[in-house]
N, CA, C and O atoms as a GROMACS GRO file, in nm:
protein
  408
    1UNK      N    1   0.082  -0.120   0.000
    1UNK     CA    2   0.000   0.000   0.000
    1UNK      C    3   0.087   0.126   0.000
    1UNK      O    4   0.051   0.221  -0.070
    2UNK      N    5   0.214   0.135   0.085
    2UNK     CA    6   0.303   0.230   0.121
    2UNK      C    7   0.347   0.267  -0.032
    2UNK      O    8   0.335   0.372  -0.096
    3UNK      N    9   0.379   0.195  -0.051
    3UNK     CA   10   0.465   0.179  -0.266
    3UNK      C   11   0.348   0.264  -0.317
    3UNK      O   12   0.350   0.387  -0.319
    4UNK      N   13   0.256   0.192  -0.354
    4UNK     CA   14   0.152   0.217  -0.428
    4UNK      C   15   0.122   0.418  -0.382
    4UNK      O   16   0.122   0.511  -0.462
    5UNK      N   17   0.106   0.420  -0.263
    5UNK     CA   18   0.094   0.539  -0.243
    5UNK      C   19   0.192   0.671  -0.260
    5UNK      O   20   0.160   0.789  -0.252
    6UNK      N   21   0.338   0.605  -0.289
    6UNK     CA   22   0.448   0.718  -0.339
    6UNK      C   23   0.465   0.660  -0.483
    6UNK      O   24   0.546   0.743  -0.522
    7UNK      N   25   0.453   0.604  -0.556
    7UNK     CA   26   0.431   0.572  -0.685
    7UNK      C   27   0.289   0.689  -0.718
    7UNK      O   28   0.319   0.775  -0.801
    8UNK      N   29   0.192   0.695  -0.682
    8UNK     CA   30   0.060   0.760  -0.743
    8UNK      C   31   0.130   0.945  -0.707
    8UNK      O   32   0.133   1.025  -0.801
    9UNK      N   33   0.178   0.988  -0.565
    9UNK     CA   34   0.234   1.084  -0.558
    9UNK      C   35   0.328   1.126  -0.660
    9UNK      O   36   0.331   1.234  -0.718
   10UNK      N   37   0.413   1.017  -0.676
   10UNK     CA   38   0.523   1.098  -0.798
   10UNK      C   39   0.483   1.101  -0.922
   10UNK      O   40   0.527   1.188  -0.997
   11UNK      N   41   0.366   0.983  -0.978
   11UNK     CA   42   0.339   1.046  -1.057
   11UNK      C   43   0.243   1.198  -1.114
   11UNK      O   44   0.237   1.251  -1.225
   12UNK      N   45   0.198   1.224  -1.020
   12UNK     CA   46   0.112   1.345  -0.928
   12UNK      C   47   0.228   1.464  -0.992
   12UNK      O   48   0.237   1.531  -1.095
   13UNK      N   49   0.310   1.445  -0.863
   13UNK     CA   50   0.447   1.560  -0.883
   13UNK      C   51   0.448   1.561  -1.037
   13UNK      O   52   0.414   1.653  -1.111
   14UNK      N   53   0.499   1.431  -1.070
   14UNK     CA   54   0.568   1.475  -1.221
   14UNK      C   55   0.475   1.510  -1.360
   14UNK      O   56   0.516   1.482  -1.473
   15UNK      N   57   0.372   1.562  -1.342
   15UNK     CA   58   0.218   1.586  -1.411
   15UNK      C   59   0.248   1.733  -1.413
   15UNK      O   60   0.261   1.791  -1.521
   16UNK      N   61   0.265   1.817  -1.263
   16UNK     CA   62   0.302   1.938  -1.313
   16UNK      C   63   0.461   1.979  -1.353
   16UNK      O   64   0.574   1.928  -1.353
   17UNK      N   65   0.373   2.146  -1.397
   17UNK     CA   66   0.482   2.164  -1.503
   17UNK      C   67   0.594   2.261  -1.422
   17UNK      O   68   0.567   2.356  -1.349
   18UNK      N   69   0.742   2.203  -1.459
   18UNK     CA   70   0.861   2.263  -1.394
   18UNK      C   71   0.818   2.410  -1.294
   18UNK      O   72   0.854   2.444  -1.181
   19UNK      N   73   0.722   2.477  -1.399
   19UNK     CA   74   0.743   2.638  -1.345
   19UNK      C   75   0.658   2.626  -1.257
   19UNK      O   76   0.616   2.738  -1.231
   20UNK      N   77   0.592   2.527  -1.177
   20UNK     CA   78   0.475   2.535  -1.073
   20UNK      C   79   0.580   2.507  -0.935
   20UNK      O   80   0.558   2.550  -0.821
   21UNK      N   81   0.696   2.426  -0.977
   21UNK     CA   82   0.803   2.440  -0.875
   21UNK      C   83   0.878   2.524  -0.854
   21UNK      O   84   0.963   2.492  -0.771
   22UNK      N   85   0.888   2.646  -0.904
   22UNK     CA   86   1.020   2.715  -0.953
   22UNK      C   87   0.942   2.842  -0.865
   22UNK      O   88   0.830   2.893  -0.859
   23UNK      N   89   1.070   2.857  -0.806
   23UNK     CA   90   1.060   2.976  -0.688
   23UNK      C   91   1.004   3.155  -0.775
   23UNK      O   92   1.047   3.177  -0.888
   24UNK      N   93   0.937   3.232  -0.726
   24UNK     CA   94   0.848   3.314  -0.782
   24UNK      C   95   1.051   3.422  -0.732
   24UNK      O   96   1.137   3.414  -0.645
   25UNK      N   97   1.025   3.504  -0.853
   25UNK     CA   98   1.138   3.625  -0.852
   25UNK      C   99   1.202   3.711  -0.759
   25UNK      O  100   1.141   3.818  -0.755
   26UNK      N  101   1.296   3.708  -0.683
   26UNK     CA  102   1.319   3.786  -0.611
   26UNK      C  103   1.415   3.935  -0.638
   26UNK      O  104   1.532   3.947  -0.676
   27UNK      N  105   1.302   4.048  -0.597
   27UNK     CA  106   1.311   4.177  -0.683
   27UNK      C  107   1.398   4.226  -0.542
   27UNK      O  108   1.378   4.214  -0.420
   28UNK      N  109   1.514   4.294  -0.637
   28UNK     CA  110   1.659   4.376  -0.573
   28UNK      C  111   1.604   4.513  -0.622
   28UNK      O  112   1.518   4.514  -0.710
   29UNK      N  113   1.659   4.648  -0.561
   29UNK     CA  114   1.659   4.779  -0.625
   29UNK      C  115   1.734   4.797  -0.533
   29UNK      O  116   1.740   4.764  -0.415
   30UNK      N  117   1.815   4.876  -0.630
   30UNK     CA  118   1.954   4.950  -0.657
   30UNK      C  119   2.002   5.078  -0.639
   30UNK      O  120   1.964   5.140  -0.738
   31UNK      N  121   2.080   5.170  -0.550
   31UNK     CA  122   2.112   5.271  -0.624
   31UNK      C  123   2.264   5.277  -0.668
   31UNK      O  124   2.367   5.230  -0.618
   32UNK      N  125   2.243   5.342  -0.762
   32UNK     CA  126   2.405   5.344  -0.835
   32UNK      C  127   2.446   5.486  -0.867
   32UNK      O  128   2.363   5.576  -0.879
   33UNK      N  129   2.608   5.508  -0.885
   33UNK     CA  130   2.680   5.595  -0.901
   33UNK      C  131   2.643   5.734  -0.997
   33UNK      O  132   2.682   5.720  -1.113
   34UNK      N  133   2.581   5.851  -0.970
   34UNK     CA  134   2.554   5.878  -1.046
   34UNK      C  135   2.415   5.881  -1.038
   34UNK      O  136   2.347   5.895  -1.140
   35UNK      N  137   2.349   5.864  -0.894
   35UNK     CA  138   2.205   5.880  -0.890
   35UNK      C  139   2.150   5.801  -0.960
   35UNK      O  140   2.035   5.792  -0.917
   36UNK      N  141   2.165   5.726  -1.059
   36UNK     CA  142   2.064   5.601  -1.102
   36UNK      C  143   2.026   5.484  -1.036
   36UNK      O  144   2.073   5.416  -0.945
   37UNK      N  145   1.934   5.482  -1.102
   37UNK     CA  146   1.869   5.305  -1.070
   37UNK      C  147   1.839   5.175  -1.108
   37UNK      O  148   1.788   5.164  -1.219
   38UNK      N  149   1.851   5.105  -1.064
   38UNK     CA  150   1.863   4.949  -1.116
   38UNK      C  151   1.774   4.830  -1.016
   38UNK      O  152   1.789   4.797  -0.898
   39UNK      N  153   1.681   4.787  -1.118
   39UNK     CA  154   1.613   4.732  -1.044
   39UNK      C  155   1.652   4.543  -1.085
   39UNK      O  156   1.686   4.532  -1.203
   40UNK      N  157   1.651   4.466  -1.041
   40UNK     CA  158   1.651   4.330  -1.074
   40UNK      C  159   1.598   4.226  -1.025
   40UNK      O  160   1.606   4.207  -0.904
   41UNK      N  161   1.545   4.155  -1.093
   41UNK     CA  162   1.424   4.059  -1.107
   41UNK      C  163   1.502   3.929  -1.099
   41UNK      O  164   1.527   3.874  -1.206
   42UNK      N  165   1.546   3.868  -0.975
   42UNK     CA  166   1.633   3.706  -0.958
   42UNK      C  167   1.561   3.604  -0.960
   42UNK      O  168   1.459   3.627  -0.894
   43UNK      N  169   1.564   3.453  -1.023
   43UNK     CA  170   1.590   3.348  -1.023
   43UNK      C  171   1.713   3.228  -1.016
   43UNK      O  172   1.833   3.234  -1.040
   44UNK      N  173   1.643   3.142  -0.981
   44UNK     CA  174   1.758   3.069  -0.983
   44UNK      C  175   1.832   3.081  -1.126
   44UNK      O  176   1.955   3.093  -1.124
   45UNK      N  177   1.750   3.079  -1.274
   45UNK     CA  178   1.842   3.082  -1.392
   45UNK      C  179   1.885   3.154  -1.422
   45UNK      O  180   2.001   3.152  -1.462
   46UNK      N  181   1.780   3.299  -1.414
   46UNK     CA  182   1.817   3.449  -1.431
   46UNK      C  183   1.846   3.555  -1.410
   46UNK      O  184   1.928   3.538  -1.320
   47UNK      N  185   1.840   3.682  -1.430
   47UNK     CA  186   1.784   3.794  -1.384
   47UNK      C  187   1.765   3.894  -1.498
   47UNK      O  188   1.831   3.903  -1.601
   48UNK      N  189   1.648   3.976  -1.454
   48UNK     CA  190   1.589   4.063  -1.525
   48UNK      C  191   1.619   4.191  -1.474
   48UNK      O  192   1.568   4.225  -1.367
   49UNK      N  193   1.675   4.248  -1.520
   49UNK     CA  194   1.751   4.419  -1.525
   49UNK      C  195   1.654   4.516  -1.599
   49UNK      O  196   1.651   4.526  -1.722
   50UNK      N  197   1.584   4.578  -1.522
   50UNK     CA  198   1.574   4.716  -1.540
   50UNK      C  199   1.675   4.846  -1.545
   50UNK      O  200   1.717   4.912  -1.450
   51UNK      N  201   1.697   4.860  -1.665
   51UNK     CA  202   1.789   4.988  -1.642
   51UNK      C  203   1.743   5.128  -1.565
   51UNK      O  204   1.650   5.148  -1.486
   52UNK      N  205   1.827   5.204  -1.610
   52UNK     CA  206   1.780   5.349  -1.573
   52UNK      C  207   1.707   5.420  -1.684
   52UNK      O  208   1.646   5.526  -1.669
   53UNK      N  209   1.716   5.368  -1.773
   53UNK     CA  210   1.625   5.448  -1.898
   53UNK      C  211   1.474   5.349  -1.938
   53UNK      O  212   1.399   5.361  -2.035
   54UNK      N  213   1.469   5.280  -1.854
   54UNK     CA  214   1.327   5.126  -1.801
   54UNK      C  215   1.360   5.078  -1.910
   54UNK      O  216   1.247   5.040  -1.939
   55UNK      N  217   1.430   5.041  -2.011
   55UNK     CA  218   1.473   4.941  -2.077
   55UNK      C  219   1.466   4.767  -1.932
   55UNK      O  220   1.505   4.756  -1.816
   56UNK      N  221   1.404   4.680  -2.018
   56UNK     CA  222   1.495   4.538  -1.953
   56UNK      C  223   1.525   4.467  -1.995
   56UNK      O  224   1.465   4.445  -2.100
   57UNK      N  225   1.622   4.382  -1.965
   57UNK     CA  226   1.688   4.271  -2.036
   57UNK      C  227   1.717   4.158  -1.912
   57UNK      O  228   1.726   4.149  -1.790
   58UNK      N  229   1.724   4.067  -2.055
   58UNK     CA  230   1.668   3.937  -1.978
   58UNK      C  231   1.847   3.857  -1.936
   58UNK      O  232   1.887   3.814  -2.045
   59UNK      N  233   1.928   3.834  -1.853
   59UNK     CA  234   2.073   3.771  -1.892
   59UNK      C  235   2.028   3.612  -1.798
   59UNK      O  236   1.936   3.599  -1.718
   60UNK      N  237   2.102   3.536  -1.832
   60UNK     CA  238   2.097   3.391  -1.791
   60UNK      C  239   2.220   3.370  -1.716
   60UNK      O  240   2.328   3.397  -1.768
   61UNK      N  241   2.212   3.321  -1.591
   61UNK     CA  242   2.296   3.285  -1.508
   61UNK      C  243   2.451   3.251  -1.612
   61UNK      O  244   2.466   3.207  -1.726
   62UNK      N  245   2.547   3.296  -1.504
   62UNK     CA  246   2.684   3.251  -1.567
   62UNK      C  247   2.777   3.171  -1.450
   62UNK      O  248   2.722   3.169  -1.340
   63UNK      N  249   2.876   3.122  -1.454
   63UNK     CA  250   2.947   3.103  -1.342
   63UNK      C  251   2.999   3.166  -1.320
   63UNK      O  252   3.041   3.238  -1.411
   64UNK      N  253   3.048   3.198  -1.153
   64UNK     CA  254   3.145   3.282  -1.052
   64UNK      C  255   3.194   3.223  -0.981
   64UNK      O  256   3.135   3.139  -0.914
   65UNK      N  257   3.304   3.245  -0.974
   65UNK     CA  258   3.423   3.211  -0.853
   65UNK      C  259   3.331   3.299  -0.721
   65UNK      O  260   3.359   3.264  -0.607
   66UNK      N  261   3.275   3.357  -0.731
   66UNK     CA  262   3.281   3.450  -0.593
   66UNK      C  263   3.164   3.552  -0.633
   66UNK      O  264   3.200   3.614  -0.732
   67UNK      N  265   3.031   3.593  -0.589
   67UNK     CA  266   2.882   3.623  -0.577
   67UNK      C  267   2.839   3.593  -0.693
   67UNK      O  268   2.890   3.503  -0.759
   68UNK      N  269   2.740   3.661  -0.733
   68UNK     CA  270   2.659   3.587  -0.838
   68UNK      C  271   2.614   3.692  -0.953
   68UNK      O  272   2.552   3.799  -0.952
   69UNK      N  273   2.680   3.605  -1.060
   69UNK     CA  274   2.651   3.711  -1.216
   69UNK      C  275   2.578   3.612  -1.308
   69UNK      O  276   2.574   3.489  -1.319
   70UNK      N  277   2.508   3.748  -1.388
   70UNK     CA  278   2.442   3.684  -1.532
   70UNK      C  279   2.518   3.750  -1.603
   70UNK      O  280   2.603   3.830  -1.564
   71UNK      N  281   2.485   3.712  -1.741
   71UNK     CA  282   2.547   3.761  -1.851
   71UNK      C  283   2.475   3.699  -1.992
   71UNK      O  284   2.390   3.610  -1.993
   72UNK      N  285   2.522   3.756  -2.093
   72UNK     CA  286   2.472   3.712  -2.200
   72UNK      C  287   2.544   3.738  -2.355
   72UNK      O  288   2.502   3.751  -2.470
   73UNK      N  289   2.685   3.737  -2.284
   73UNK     CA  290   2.807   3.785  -2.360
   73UNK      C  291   2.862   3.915  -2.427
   73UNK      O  292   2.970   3.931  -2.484
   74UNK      N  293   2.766   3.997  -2.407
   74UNK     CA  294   2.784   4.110  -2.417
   74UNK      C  295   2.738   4.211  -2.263
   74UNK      O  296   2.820   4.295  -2.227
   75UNK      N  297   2.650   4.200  -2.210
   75UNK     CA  298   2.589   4.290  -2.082
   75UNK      C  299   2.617   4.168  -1.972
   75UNK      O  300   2.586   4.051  -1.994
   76UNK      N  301   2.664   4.200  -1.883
   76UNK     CA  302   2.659   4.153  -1.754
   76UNK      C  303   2.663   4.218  -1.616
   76UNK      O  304   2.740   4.307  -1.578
   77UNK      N  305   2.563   4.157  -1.544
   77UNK     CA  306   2.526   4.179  -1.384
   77UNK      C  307   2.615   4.107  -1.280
   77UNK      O  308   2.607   3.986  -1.263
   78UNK      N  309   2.677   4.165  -1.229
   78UNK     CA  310   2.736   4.077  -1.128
   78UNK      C  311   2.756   4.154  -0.991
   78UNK      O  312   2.834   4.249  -0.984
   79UNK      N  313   2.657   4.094  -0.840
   79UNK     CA  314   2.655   4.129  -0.722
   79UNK      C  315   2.755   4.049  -0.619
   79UNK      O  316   2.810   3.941  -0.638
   80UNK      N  317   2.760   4.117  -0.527
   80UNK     CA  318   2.799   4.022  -0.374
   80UNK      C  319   2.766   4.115  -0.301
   80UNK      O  320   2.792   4.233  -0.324
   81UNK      N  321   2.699   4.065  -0.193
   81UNK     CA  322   2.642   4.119  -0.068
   81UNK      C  323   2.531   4.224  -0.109
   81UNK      O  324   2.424   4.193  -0.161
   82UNK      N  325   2.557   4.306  -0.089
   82UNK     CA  326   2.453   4.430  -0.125
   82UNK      C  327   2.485   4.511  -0.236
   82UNK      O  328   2.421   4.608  -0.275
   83UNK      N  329   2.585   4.466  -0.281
   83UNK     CA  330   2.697   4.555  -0.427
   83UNK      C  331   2.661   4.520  -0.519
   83UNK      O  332   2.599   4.415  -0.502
   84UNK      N  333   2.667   4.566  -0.667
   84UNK     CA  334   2.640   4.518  -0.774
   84UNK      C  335   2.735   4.632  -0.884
   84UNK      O  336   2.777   4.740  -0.841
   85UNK      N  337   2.756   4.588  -1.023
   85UNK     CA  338   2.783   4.669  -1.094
   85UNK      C  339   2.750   4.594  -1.245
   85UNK      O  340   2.727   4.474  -1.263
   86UNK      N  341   2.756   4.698  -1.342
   86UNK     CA  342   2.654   4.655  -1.499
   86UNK      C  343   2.766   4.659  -1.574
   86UNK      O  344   2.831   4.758  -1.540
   87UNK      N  345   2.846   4.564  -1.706
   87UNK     CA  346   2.945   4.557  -1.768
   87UNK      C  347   2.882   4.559  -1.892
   87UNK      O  348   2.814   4.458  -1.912
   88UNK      N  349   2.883   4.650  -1.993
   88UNK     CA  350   2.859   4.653  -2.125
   88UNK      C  351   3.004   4.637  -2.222
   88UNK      O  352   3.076   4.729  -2.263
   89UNK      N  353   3.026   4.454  -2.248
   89UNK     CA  354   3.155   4.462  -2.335
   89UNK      C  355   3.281   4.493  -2.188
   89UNK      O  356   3.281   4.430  -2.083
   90UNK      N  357   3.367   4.596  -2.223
   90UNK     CA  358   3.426   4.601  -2.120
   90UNK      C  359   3.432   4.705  -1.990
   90UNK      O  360   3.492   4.719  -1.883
   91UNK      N  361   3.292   4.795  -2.104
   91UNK     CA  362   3.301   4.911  -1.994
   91UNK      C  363   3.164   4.894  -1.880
   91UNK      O  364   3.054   4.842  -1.866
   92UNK      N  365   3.263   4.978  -1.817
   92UNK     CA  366   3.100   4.947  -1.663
   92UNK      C  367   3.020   5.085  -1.684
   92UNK      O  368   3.065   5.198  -1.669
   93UNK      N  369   2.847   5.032  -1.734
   93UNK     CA  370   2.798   5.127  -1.720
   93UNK      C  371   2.734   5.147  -1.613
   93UNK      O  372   2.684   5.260  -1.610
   94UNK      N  373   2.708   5.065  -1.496
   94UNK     CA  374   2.645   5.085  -1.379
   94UNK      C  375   2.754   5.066  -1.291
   94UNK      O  376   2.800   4.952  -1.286
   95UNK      N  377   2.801   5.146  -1.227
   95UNK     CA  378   2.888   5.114  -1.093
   95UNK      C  379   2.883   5.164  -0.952
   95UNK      O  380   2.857   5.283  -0.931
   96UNK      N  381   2.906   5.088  -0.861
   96UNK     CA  382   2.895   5.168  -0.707
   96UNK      C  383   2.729   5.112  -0.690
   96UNK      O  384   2.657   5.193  -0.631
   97UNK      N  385   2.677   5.011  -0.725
   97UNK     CA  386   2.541   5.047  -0.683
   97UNK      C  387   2.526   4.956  -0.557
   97UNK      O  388   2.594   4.859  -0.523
   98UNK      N  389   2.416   5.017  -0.496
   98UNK     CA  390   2.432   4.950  -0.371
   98UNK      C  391   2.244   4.957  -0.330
   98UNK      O  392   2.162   5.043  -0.363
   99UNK      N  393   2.228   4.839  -0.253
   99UNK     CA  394   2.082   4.814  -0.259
   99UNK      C  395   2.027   4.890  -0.188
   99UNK      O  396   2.093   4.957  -0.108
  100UNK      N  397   1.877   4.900  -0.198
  100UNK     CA  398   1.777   4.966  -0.117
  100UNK      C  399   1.733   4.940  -0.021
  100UNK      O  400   1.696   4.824  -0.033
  101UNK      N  401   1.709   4.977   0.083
  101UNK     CA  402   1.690   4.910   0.215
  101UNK      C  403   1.539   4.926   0.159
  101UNK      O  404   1.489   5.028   0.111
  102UNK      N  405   1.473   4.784   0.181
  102UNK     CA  406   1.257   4.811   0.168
  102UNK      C  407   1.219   4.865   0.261
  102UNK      O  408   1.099   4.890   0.273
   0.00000   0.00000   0.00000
């Protein structure tokens, strides 16, 4: 009966779809150097960047030795702790930003 009853569960679980598991966005805002703002939209795969001109863009997780960046080979986000800064190519167009207390 025990079997039967985690057999009918998993197949249960595995009926829905990935994004019914997948943790809902966790929204960062920013201020950065230069009085701007930066807002970002985290997942585990992504993040979604609001610029300062409300442009957004979508970058996909990358690896780090040390906090956590997206990228998308040209624009990249990369934070630790409460810090963050925006890399277009090689230049930084967002720098110094530092989060918002809610």
């Amino acid at each position: 009966m025990k079997r039967q009853f985690l057999l009918a569960l998993g197949l249960t679980v595995g009926a829905f779809p990935s994004a019914v598991w997948s943790q809902a966005p966790k929204t960062i805002n920013y201020l950065c150097a230069g009085n701007q703002s930066l807002t970002v939209a985290l997942t585990e795969e992504q993040a979604t960047l609001t610029l300062p001109d409300k442009s957004a863009v979508t970058l996909p997780k990358a690896t780090s030795a040390s906090g956590a960046k997206y990228s998308n080979g040209s624009l990249t986000f990369w934070s630790k702790g409460n810090t963050a800064f925006v890399e277009q190519g090689e230049t930084m167009i967002l720098k110094d930003c530092v989060t918002i207390p809610e």
